[in-house]
N, C-alpha and C positions, 0 to 999 in steps of 0.2 A: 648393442646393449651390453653392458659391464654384467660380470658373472654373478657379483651382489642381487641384482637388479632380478636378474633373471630367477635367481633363487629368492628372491622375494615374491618374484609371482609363481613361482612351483607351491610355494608353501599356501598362498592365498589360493591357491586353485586347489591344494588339497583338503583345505581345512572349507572355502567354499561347497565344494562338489561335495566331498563325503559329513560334511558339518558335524559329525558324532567319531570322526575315527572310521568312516565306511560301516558302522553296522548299522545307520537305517536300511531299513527294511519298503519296499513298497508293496502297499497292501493295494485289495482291490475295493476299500473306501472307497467313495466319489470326493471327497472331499481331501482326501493326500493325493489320489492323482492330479484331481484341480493345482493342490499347493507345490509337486513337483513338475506339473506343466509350467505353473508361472518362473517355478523356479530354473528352469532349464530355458526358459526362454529369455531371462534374464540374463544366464550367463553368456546364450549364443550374444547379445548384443555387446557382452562386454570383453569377447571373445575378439569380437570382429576388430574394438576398438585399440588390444593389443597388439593385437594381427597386425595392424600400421603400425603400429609404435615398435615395431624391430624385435616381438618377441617371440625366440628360437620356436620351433615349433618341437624338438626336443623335448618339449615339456607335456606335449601331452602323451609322451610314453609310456607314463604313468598310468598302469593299470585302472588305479581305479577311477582319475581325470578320463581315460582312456573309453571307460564303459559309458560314464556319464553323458558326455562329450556326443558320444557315438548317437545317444538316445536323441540327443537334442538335435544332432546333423541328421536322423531320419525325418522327426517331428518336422525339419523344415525344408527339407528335399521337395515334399507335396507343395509348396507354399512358400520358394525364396523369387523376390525379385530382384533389385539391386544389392549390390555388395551389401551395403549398408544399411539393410531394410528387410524385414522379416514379417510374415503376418501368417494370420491363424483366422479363417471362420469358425464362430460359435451359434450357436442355436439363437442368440438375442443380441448378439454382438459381435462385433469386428477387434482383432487385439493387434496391433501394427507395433513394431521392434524398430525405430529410426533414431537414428543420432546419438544412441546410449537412452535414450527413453521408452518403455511400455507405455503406450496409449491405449485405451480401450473406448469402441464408439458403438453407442444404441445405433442401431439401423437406420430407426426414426430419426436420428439426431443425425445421419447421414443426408437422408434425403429430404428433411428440412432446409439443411443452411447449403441444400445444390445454389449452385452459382450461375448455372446454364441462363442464358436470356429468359426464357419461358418462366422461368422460375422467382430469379432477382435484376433488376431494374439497375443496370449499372451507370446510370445516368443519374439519379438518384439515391444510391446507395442504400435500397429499401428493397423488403422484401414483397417480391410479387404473390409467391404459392402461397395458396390458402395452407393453415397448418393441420386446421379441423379435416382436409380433405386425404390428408394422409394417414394410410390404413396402418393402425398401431402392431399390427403384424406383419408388418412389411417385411420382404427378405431381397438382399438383392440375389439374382439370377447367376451372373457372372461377375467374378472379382479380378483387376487383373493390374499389375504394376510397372510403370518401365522406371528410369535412373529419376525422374522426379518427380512424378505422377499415379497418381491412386485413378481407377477406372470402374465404376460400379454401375452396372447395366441394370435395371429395375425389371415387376415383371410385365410393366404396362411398353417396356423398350425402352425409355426414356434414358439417358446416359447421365450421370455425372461425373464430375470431374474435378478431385482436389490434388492441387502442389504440397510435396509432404511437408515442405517448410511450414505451409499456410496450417495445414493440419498440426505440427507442433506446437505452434504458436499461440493455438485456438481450441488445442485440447487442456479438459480438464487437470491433466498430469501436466504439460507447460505449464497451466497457471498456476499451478502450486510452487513452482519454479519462479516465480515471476515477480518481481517487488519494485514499486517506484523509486530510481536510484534515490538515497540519503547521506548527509554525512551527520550524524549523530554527534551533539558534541557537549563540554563544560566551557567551563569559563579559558581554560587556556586553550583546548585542542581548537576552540574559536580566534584566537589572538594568534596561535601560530599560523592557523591559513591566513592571516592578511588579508580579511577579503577587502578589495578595495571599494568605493561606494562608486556610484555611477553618478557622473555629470547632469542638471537636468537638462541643458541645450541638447544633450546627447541623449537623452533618455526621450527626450520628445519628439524630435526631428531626426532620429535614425533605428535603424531595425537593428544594427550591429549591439548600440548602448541598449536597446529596449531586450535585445537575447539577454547579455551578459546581467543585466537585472534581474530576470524572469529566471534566469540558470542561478543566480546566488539564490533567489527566491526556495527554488525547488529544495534545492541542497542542505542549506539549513533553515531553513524556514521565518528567516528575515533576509532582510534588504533595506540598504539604506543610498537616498538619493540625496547630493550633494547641493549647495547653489542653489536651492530656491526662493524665489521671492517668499519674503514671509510676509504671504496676505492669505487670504483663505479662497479668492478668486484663482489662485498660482496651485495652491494644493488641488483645487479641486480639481483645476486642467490635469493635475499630473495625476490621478489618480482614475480620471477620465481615459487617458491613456492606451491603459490596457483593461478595462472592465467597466463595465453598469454601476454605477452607484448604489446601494443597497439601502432605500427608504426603511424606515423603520420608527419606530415611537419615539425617539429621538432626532426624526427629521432625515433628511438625506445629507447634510452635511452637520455635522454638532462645532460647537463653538462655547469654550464652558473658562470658565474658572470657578474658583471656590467659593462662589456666592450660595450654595445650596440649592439652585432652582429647581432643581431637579432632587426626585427622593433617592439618592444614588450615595454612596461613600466617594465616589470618583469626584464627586460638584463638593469638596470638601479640602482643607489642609492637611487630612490625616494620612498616615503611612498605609498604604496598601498593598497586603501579602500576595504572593504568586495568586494566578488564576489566571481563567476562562473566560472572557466573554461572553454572553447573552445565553446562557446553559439553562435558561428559564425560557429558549426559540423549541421548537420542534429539531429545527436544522440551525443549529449555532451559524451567527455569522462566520463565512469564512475566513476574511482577511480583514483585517481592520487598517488602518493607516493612522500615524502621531506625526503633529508637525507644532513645535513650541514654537508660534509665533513674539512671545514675549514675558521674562520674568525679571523682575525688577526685586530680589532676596537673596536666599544661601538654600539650601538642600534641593531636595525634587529631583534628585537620581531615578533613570527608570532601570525597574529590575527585568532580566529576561533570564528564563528557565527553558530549557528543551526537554519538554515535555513527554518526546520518545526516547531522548538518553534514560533520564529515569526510569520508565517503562521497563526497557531495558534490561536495566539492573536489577531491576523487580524480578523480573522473566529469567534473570539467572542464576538470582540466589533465592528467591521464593517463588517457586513458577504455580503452587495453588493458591497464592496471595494473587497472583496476577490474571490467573484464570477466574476467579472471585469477583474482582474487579470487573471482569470482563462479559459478566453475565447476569450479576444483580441490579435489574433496573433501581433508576432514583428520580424524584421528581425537582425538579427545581423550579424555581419561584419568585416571579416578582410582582410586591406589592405598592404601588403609588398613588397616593392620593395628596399632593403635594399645587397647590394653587387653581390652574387650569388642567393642570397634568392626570389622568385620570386610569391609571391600567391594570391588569389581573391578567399577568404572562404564566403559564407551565410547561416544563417541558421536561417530557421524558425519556432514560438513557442511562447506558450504566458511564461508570467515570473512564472505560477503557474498549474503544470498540475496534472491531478487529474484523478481517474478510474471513467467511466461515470457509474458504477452500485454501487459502495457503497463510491463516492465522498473520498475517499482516496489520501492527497496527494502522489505524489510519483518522483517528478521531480520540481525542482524551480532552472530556468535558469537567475541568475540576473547578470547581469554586465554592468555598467553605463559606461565603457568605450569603450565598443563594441556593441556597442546599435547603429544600422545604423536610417536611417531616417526614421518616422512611416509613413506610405504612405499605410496601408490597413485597414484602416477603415474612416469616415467622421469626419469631427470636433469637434461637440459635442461629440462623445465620445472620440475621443483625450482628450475631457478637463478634462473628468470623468477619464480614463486612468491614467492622470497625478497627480490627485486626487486622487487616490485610490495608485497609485506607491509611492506617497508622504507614505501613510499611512503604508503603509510596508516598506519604507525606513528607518521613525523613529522607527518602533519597531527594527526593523536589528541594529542603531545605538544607543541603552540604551544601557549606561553603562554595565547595570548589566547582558547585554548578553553578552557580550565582554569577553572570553576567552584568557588571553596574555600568551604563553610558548617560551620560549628561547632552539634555535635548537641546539644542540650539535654535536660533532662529536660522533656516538656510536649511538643516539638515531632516530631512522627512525621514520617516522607516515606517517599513512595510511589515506586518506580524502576521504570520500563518497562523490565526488562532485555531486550529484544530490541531494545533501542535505543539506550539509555545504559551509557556504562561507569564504574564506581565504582571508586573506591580512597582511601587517606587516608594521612597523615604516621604517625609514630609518634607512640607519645607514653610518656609516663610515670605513674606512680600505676595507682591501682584504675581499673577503667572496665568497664561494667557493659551489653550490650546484650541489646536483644529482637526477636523479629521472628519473623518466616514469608515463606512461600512463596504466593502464590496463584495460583487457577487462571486464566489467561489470557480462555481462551472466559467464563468466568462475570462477570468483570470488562466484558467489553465486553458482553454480554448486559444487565448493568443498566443500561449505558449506551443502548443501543437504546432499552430500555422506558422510558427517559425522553426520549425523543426525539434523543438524537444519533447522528451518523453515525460509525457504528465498527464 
């Protein structure tokens, strides 16, 4: 390690460890011992991780590194297993130091998800233990660890047994860690990846073309298939595919032009601004599919918006505009009474939803023409609402997010609508589309069984 390097981590460990200059103080609080236990047990992990990476040990001559330091090799003298792996019993919990991560596990939450036969059905992949059966004061008896293995003896004898990877992975501190890969993009950072479309011989008849679809799918949240017959029997094979068809009051496959049959803007010649699909569902469709089997005019551009770039930018130049968004339900609403057509849809959700353990978006329901009347929350925040919706409306509408592609006959795409917003120009002449709805979970399901992470 270069002498830079080394005295970058002297300085980090002195401005770490003494955080004020060395004059905290440790009082006998319960509450700054807790905050210097965690803190000490933090640094052992990130101690260890230096330790491999070649730095001098020189460094901890330092006095006051020197005391710190000292505190935290007693604290784990009682309690080290593997190099790499440090843990602590507590009165309600277990605190495990692996990989550069603090994890902390209820007891309960230990001897729930045991994996022992007795317990979980691993033929099945379900759990066998009654959960009601386990005594909310459970403690285990003995705790004990080798190089990959946590060991917890109960006090009825019973053993379990977690792999600390498995436990990283499946701890609450992992998942905070943990985000569905994405590539977030505009109009250009999409044209510089090239992404190329997928063949449909290939997308039908092989797993190879069916990944590399389902991976553009994931990534940026469209996909487009090349070469298809443009009949609506060909789309729907191909949509068949990989997922269930998603019935719905619009039928399981639709088939529209601008004849108005339907009470919709879509069954119309008019321009249609960014949006959402079915945001008047309880659970928005997930994926929609477009396939222009025929237009015989000029315009009918479709627009595509990524819907978590904007997000995004929201979240880094207005982060209480984004957290706003993210927690004022809205209802939305659709009304038809249009020949035989008959329906009264609502559905409620705020325009930006998110996992409440590692704030992940994973849902943005926007659509300014099925937006019913706000009526669940007070005024004042009505007005912060309408402020903060402003602010994500404009980033939705830069230019430079604006995606324009012209639908063919032959070319399908695939839309992640929980993610992307569609809309298109007008246009003129005959124009002729096809499409469905699919089901989300079954989409990503085939995606797993071909090995991607989704």
């Amino acid at each position: 390690m270069t002498s830079e390097v080394s005295s970058n981590w002297k300085v980090w460990g002195l401005k770490f460890i003494c955080g004020d200059g060395g004059k905290s103080q440790m009082t006998g609080d319960q509450a700054n011992r807790e905050m210097w236990y965690h803190r000490l047990s933090q640094i052992y992990c990130n101690i260890q991780h230096q330790l491999k990476g070649g730095v001098r040990r020189q460094t901890f001559q330092y006095p006051c590194f020197q005391n710190r330091f000292q505190a935290a090799l007693r604290w784990q003298h009682t309690a080290l297993g593997p190099q790499n792996c440090a843990w602590q019993q507590h009165e309600d919990h277990l605190e495990i130091c692996y990989s550069g991560t603090v994890m902390r596990f209820d007891y309960v939450w230990l001897r729930d998800h045991c994996r022992s036969a007795s317990c979980y059905n691993s033929k099945t992949n379900q759990r066998s233990l009654d959960t009601a059966s386990v005594d909310l004061g459970i403690k285990p008896q003995t705790i004990r660890l080798n190089e990959a293995m946590l060991f917890l003896t109960w006090p009825d004898g019973h053993v379990t047994r977690y792999s600390l990877e498995w436990l990283l992975k499946n701890s609450y501190e992992g998942q905070k860690q943990a985000a569905q890969p994405k590539i977030l993009w505009n109009a250009e950072i999409y044209r510089q990846a090239q992404v190329m479309p997928v063949d449909f011989q290939s997308f039908l008849e092989t797993k190879d073309g069916l990944k590399e679809f389902l991976q553009n799918f994931l990534l940026y949240g469209i996909a487009f298939v090349d070469n298809v017959p443009p009949t609506r029997e060909d789309t729907e094979k191909l949509a068949g595919r990989i997922s269930l068809i998603r019935e719905t009051i619009y039928g399981r496959m639709w088939y529209f032009t601008s004849d108005f049959s339907r009470g919709d803007t879509a069954y119309t010649k008019l321009a249609l601004d960014r949006h959402t699909d079915t945001t008047y569902f309880q659970e928005p469709c997930g994926i929609q599919v477009f396939h222009c089997l025929k237009h015989e005019g000029t315009g009918g551009r479709t627009l595509l918006v990524d819907g978590f770039y904007a997000a995004e930018r929201v979240l880094e130049r207005a982060p209480a505009d984004f957290d706003l968004l993210s927690k004022v339900p809205l209802k939305h609403e659709y009304i038809e009474n249009v020949g035989e057509c008959h329906n009264h849809m609502i559905g409620v959700g705020p325009v930006l939803n998110i996992y409440p353990w590692n704030k992940e978006l994973y849902l943005i329901r926007y659509n300014n023409y099925d937006r019913a009347v706000i009526n669940t929350v007070p005024y004042d925040v009505v007005h912060r609402w309408y402020a903060a919706h402003r602010t994500l409306t404009t980033e939705l509408r830069r230019p430079e997010n604006e995606l324009w592609i012209k639908l063919k006959p032959g070319k399908a795409l695939f839309i992640d609508n929980w993610r992307v917003l569609h809309g298109r120009e007008s246009f003129t002449g005959y124009r002729q589309l096809c499409g469905c709805y699919l089901t989300r979970d079954d989409v990503l399901n085939t995606a797993r069984l071909l090995g991607l992470q989704a």
